[in-house]
PAZAPA-4460 file (N, C-alpha, C; in steps of 0.05 Angstrom, whole numbers, plus 32768, in hexadecimal, padded with zeros to 4 digits):
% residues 239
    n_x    n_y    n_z   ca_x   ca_y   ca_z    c_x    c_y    c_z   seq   type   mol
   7E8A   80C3   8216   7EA4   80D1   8211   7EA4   80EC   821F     1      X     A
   7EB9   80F6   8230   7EC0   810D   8240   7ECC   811F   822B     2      X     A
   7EBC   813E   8232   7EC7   8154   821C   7ECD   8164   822E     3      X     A
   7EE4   8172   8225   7EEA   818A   8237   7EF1   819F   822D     4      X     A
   7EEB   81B0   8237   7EEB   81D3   8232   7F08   81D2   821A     5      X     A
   7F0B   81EF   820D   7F1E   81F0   8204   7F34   81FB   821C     6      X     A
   7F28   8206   8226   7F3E   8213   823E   7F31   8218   8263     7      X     A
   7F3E   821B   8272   7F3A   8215   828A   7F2C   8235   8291     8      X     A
   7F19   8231   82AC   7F0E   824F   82B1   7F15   825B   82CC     9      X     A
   7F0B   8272   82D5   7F1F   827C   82E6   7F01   827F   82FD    10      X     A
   7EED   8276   82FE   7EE2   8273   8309   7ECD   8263   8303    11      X     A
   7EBE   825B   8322   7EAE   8243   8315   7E90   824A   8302    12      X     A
   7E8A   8259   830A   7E6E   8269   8300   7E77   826A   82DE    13      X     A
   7E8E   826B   82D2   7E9C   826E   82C5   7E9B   8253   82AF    14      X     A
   7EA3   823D   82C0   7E98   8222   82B1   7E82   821E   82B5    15      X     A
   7E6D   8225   82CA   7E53   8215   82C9   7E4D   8227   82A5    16      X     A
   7E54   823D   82A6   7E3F   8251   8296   7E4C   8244   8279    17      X     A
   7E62   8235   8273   7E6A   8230   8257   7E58   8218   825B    18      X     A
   7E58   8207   826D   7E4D   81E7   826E   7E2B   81ED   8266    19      X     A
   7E23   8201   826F   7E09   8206   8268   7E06   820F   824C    20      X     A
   7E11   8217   823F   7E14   821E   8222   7E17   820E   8215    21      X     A
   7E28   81EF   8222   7E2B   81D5   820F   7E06   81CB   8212    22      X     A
   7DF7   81CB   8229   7DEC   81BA   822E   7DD9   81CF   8212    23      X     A
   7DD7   81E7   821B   7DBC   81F6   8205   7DC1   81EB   81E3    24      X     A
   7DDE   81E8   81DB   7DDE   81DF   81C4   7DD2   81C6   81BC    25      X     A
   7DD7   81B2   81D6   7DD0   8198   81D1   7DB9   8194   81CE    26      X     A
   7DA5   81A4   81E3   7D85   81AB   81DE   7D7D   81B7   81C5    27      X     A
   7D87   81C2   81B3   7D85   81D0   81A0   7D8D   81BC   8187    28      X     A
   7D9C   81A7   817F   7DAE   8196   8176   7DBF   81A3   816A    29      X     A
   7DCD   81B5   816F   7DDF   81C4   8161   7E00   81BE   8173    30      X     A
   7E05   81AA   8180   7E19   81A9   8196   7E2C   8197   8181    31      X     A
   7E47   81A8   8184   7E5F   819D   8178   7E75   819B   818B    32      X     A
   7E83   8183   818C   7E91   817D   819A   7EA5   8193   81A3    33      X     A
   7EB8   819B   81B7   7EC4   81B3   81B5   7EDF   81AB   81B0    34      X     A
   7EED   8196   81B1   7EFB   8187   8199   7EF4   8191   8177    35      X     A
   7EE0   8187   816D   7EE1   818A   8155   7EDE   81AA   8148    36      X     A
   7ECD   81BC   8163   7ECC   81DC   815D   7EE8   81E6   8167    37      X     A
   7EF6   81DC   8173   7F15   81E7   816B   7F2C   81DD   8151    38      X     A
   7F1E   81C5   8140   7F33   81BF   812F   7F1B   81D0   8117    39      X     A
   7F0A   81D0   8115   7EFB   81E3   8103   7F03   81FE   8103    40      X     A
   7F0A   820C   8115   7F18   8225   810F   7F30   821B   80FA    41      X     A
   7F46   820F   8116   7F62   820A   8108   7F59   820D   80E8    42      X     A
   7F46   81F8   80E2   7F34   81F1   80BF   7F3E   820D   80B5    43      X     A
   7F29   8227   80C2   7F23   823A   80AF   7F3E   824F   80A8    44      X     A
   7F58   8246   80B6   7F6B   8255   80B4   7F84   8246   80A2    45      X     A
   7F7D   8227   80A1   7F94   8222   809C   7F85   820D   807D    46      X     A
   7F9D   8213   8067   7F9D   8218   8050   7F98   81FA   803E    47      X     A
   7F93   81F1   802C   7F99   81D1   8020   7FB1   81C9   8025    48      X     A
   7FB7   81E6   8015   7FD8   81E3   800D   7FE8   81DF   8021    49      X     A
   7FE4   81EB   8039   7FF6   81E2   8054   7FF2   81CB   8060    50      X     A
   7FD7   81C3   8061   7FD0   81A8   806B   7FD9   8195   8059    51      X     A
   7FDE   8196   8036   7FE3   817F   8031   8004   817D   8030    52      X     A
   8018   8197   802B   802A   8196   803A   8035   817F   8047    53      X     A
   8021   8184   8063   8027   817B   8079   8020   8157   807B    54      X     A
   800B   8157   8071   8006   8141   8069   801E   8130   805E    55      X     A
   8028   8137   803E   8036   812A   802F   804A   8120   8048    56      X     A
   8058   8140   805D   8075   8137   8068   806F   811B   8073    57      X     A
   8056   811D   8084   8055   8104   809B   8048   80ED   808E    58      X     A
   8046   80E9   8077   8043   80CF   806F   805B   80BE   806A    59      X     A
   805E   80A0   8077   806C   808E   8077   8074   808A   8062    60      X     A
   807C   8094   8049   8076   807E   802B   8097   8083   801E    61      X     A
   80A6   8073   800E   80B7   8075   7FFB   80C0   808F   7FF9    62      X     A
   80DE   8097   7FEA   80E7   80A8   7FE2   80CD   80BA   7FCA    63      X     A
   80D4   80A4   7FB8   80C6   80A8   7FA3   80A4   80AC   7FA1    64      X     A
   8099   80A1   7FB1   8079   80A8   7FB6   807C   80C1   7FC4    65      X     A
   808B   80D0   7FCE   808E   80E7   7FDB   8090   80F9   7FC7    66      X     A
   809C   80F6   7FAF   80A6   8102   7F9D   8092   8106   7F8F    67      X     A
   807E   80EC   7F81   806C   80F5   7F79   8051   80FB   7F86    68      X     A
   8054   8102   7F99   803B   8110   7FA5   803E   812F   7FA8    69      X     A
   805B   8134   7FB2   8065   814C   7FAC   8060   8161   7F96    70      X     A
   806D   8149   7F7E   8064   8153   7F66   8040   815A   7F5A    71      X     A
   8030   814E   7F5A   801B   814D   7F5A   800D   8168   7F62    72      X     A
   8013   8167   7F84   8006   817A   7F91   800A   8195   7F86    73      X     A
   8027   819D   7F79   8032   81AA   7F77   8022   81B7   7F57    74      X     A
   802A   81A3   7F4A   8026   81A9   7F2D   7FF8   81A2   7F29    75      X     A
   7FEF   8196   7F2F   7FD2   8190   7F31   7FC0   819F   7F47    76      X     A
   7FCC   81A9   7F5D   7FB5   81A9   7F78   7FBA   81C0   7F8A    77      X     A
   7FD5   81CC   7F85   7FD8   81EE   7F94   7FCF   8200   7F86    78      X     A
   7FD5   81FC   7F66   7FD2   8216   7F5B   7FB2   8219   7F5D    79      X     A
   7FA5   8208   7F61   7F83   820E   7F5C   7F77   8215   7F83    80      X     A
   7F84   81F9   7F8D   7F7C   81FA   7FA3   7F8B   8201   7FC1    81      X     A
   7FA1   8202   7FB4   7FB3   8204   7FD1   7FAF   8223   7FDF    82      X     A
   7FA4   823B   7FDD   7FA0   824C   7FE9   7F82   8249   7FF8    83      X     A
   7F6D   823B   7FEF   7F54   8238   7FFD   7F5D   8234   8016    84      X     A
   7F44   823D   802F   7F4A   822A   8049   7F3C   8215   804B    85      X     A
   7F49   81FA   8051   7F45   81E4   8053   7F23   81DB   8060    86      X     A
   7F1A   81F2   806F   7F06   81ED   8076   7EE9   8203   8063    87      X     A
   7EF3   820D   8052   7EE0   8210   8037   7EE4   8207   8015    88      X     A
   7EF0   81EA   8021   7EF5   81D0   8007   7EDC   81CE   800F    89      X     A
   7ECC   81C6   7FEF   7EAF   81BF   7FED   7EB9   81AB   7FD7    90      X     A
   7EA0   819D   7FD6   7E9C   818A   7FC2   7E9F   8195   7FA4    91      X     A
   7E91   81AF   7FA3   7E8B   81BF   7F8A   7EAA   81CB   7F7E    92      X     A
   7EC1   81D4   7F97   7ED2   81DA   7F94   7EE0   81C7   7F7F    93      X     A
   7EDE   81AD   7F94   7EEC   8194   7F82   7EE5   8191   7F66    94      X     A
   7ECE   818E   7F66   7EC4   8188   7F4B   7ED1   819A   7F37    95      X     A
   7ECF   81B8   7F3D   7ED5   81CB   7F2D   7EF1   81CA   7F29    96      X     A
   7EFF   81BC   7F3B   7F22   81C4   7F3D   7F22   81A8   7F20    97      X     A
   7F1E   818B   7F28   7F15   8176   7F1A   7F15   817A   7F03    98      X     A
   7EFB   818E   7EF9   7EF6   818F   7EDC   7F0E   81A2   7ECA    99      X     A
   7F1E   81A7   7EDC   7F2F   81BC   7ED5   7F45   81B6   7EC8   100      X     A
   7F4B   819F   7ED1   7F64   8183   7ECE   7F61   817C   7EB0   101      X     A
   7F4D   817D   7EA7   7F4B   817A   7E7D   7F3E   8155   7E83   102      X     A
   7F3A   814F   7E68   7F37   8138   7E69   7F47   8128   7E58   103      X     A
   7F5E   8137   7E54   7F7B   811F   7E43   7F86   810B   7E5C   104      X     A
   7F8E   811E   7E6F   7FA1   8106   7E85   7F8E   80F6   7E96   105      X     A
   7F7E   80EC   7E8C   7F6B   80DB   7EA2   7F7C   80D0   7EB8   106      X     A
   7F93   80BD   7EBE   7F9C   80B7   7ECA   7FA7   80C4   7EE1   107      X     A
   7FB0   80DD   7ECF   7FC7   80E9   7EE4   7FAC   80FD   7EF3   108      X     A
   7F9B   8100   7EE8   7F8C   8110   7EEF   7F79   80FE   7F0C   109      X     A
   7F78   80E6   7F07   7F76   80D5   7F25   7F85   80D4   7F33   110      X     A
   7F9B   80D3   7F2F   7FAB   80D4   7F46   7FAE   80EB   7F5A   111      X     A
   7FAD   8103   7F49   7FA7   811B   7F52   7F8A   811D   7F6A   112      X     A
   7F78   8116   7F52   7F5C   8112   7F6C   7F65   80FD   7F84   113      X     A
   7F73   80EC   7F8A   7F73   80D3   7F94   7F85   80DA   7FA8   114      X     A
   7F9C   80F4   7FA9   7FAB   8102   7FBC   7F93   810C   7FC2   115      X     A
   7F88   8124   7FB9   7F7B   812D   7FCE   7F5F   8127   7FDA   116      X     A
   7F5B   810D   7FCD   7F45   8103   7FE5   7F56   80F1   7FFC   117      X     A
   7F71   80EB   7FFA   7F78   80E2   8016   7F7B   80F3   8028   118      X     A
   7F89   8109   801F   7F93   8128   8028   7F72   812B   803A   119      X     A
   7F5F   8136   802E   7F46   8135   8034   7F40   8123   804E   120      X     A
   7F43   8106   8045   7F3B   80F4   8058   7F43   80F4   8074   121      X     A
   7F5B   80F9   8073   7F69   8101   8092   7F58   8117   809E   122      X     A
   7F5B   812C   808D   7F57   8148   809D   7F30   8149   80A0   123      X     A
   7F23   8131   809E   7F0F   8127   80AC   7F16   812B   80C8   124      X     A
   7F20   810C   80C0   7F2A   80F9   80D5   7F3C   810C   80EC   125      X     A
   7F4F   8120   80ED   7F58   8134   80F6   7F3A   8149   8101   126      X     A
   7F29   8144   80FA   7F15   8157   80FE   7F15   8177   80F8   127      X     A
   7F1F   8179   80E2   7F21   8197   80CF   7F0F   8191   80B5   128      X     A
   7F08   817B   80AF   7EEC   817E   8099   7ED9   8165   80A7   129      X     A
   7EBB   8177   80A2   7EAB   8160   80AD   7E9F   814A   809E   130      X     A
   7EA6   814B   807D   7EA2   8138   8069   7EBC   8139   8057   131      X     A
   7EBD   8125   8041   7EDB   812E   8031   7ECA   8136   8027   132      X     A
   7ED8   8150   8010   7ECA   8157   7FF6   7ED1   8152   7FE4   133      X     A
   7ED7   8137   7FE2   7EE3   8127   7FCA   7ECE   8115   7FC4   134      X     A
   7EBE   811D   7FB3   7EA8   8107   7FBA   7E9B   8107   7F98   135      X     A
   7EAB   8101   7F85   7EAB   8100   7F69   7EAC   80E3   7F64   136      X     A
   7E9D   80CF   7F5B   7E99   80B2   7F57   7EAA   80AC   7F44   137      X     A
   7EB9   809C   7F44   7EC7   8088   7F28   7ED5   8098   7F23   138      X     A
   7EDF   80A3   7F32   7EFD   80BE   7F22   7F14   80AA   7F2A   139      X     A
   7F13   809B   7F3F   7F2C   808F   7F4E   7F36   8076   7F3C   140      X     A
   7F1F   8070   7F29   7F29   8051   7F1D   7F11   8059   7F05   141      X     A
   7F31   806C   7EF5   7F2A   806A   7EDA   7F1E   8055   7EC6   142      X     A
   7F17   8056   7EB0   7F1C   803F   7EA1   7F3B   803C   7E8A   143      X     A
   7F3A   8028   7E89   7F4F   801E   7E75   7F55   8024   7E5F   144      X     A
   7F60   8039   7E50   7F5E   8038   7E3C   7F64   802E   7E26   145      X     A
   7F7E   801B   7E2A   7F83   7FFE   7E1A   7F92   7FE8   7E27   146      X     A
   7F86   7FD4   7E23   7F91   7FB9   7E31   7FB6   7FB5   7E37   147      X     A
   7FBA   7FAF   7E49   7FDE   7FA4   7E39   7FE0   7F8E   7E27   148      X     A
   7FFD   7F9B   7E1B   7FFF   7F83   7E06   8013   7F6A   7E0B   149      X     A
   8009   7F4D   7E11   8013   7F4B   7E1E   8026   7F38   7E0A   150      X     A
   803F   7F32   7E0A   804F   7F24   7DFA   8052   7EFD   7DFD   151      X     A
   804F   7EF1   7DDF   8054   7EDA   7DE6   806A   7ED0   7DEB   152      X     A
   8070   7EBF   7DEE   808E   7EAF   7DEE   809F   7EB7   7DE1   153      X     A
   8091   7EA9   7DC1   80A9   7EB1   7DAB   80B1   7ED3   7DAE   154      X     A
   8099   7EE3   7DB5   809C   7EFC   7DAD   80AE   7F0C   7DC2   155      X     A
   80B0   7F02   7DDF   80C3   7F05   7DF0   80E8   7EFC   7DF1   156      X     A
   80E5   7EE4   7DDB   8105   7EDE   7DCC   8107   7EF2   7DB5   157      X     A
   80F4   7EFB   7DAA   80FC   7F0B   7D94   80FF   7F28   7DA1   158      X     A
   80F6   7F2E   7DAF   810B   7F4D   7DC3   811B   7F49   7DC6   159      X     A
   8121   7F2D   7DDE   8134   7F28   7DEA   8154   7F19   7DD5   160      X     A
   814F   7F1C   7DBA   8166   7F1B   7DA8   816C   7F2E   7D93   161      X     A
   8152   7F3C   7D97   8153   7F5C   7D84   8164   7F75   7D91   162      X     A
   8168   7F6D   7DAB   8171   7F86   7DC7   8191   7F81   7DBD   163      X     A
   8198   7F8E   7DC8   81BD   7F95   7DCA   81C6   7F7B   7DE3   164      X     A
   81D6   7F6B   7DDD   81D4   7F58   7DF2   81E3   7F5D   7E02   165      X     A
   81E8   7F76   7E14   81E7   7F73   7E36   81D2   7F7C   7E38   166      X     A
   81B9   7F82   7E29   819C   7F84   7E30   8192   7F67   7E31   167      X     A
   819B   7F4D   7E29   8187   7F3A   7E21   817D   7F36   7E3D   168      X     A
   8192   7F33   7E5D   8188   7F1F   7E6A   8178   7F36   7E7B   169      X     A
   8175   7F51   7E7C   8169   7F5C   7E7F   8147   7F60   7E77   170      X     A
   8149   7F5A   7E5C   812A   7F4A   7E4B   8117   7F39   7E5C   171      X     A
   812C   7F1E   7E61   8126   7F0B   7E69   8122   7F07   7E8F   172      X     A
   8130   7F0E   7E99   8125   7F14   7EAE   8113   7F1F   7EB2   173      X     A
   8108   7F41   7EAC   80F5   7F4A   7EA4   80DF   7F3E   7EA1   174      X     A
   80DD   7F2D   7E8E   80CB   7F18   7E7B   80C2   7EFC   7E94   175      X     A
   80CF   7EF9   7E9B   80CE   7EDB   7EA7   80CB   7EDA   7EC2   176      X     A
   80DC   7EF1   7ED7   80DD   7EED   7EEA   80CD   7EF9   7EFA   177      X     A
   80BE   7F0F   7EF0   80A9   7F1A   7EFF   80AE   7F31   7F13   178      X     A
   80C1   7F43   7F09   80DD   7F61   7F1E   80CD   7F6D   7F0B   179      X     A
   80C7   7F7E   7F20   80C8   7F9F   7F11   80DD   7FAA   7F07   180      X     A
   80D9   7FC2   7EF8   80F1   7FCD   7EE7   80FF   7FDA   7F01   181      X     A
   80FC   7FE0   7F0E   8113   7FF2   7F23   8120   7FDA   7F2F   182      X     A
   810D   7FC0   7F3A   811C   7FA9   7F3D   8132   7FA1   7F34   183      X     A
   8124   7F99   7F18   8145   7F8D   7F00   8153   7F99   7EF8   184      X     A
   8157   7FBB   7EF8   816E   7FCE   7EF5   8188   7FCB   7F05   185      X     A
   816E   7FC6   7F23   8186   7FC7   7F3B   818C   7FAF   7F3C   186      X     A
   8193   7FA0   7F36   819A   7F84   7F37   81B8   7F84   7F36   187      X     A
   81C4   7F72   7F49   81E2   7F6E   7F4E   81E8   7F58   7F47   188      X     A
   820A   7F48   7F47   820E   7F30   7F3F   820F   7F23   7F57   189      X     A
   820C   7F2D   7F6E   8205   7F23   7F84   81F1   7F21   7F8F   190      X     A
   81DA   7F19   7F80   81BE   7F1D   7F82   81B7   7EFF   7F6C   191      X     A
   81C5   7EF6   7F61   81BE   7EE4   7F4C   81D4   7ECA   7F5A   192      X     A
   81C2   7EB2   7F5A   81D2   7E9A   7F71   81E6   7E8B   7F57   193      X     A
   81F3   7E7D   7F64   820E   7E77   7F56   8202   7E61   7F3A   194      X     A
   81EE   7E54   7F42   81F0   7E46   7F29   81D1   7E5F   7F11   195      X     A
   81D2   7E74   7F1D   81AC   7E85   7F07   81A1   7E78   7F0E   196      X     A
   8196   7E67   7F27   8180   7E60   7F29   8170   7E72   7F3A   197      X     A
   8173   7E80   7F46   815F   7E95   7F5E   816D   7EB7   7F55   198      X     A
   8156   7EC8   7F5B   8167   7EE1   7F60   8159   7EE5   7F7B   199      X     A
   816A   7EF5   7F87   8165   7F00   7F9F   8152   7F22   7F99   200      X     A
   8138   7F2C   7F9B   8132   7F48   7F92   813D   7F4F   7FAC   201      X     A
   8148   7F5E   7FB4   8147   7F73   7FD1   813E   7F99   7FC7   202      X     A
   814D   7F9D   7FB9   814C   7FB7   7FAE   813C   7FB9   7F9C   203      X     A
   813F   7FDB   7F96   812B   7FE7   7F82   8139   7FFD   7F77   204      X     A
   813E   800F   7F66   8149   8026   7F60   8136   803C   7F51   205      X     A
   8137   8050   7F59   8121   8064   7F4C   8132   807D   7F40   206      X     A
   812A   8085   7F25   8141   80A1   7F20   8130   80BA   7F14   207      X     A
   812B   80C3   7F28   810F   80DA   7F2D   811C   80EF   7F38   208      X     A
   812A   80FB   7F2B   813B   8114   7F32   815B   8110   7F3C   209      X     A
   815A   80FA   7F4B   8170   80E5   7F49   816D   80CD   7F50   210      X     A
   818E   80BA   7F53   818A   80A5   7F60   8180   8099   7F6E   211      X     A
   816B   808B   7F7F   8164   807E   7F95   8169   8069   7F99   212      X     A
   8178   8059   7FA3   8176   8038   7FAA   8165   8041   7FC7   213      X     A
   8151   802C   7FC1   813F   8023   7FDA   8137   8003   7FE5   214      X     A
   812E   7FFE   7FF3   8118   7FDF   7FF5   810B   7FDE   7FDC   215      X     A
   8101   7FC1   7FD9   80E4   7FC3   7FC6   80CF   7FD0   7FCE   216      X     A
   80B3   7FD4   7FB2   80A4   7FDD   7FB8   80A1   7FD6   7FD2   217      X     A
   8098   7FBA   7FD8   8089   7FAB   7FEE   809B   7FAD   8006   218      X     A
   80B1   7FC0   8004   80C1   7FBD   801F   80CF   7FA8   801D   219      X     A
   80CC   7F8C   8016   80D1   7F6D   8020   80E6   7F6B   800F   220      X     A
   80F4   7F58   800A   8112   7F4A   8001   8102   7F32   7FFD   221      X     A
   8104   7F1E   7FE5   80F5   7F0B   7FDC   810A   7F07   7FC1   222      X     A
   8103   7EE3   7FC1   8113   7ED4   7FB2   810C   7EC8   7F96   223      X     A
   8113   7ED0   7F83   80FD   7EBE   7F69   8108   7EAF   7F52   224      X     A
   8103   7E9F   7F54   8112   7E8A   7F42   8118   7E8E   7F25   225      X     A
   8129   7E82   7F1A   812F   7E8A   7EF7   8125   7E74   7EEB   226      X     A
   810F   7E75   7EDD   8109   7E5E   7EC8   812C   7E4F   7EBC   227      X     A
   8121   7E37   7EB5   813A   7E2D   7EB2   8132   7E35   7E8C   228      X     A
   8131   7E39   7E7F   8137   7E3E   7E64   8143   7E60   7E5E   229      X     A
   814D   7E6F   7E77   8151   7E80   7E78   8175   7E8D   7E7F   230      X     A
   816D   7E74   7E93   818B   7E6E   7EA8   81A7   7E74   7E92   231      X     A
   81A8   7E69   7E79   81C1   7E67   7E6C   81CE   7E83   7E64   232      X     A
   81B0   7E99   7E51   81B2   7EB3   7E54   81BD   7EBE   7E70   233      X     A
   81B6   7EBF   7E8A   81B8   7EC0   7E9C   81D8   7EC5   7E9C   234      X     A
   81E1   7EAC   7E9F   8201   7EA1   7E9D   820C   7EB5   7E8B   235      X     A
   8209   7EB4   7E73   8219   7EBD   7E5D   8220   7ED7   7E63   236      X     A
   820B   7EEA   7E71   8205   7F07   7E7C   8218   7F0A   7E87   237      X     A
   8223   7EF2   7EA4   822F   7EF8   7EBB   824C   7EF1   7EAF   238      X     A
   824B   7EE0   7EA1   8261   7EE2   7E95   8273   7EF3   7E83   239      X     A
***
């Protein structure tokens, strides 16, 4: 691999004498790329908080995953860490910022670590840290603290006749068809085929400060059938 100076010289005596300075480091093993000793400065000046910033803008993701990373960073990861410079994040830092989080929100308190070890992971990979310092085991996949409950048959008709009925076929789709809740909110009568046998998912709706209609999670538009002991509720709805 070819490395080159950070900047051009104005004479030649000028590059032999830097080239000879690469070679003494190399003899010495102390030789860093001059690539990675220019994003290591950038490191020592520039902040968590601006890099993850910057980060959040240029990631590809949903309205709503924007939102809550926003949030997070905001409310979990500036006030402790966002003034450090990015290139004196230590492991010990983390830990200490970590233990700081309490031990009620386990969850939310992963997610929190789980931004900023991606945040982290880039600015590797960017060459402004030379390890992540996210390096705390089993924080990312909590444990469980109670199973779901999951409903039987009967106990899915007995919601689904206890609810206010323009809730029922809402229940039941829910129940049967396998849509997320932002799915079956957004649901149209033009999304449901003429006899309730298919719905069409295309959409999603999120209300996180406001409205969003978006794609599904998965991006994709996908088709899913209505159990037929369901179909008549179905009807009665659209009717």
């Amino acid at each position: 691999m070819r490395h080159y100076a950070a900047h051009t010289f104005t004479a030649k005596r000028y590059a032999e004498g830097w080239l000879s300075q690469e070679r003494q480091s190399i003899e010495l093993g102390s030789w860093i790329a001059p690539e990675r000793r220019k994003a290591a400065k950038t490191g020592e000046v520039l902040t968590v908080g601006d890099y993850a910033g910057t980060w959040i803008r240029h990631r590809n993701v949903k309205p709503r995953t924007r939102i809550e990373y926003e949030s997070i960073l905001d409310r979990l990861i500036l006030g402790e860490l966002g003034q450090i410079a990015l290139r004196s994040l230590t492991p010990e830092t983390v830990r200490a910022w970590y233990s700081g989080l309490g031990r009620v929100a386990v969850w939310r308190n992963s997610h929190a670590y789980g931004l900023l070890h991606a945040i982290c992971g880039t600015a590797v990979r960017d060459g402004l840290l030379v390890v992540n310092p996210c390096q705390i085991e089993r924080v990312m996949n909590p444990p469980t603290k109670r199973e779901p409950v999951i409903l039987t048959v009967a106990e899915v008709g007995l919601v689904a006749a206890s609810v206010p009925d323009r809730f029922c076929a809402l229940v039941l789709i829910a129940s049967w068809c396998g849509l997320r809740w932002g799915e079956v909110i957004e649901l149209r009568r033009s999304d449901i085929s003429a006899g309730c046998e298919s719905i069409s998912v295309a959409r999603a709706v999120t209300h996180r400060g406001t409205c969003r209609i978006d794609t599904t999670k998965s991006g994709k538009a996908r088709s899913v059938v209505v159990p037929p002991h369901i179909r008549a509720a179905l009807r009665a709805h659209l009717d």
